[in-house]
C-alpha positions as a printed NumPy array, in Angstrom:
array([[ 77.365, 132.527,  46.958],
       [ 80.823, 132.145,  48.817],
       [ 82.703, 128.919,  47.848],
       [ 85.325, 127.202,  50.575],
       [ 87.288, 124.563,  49.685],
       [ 84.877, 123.343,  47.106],
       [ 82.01 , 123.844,  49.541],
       [ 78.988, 126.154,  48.754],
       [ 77.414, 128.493,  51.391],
       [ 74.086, 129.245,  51.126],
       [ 72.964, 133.147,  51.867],
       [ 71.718, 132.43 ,  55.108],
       [ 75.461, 130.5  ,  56.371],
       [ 78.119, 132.141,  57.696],
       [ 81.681, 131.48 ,  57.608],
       [ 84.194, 132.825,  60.2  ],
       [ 87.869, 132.09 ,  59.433],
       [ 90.001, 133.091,  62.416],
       [ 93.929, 131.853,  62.845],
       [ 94.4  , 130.717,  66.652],
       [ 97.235, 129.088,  67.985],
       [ 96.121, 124.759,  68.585],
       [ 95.862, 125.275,  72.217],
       [ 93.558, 127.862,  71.973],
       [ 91.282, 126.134,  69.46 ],
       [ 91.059, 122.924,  71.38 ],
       [ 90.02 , 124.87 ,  74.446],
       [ 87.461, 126.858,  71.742],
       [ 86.067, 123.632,  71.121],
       [ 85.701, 122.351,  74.725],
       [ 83.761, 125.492,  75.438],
       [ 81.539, 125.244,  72.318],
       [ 82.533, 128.289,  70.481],
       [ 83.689, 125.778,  67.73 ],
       [ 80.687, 123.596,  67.63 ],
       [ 80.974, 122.683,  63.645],
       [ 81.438, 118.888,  63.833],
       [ 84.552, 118.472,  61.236],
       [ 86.25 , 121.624,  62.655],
       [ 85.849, 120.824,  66.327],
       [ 87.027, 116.464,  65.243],
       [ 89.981, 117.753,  63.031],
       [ 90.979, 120.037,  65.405],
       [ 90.834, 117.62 ,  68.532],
       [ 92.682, 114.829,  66.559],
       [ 95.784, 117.027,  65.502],
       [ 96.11 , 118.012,  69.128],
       [ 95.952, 114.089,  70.185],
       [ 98.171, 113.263,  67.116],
       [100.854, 115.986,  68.54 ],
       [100.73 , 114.899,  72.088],
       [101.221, 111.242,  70.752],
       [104.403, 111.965,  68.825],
       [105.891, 114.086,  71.502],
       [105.538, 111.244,  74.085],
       [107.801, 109.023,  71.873]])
């Protein structure tokens, strides 16, 4: 078995680790290539948190 971050992955799981720039994973996410829940809400609230702070 693989282990993430604490996390087990069962045999039939699969984990794909890529390294995008934000941009590109938010618009990953709003075309459903990143459908995993936590992955697609983490990624969507560091791009909000960003464009908060730079409107200060």
């Amino acid at each position: 078995m693989l282990k993430s971050w604490g996390e087990v992955l069962l045999k039939r799981e699969h984990l794909e680790v890529l390294k995008v720039p934000l941009a590109e994973a938010v618009e990953m996410v709003m075309r459903g290539e990143i459908n995993a829940n936590s992955s697609a809400h983490l990624i969507l609230k560091v791009a909000r948190m960003i464009e908060m702070t730079r409107s200060l």
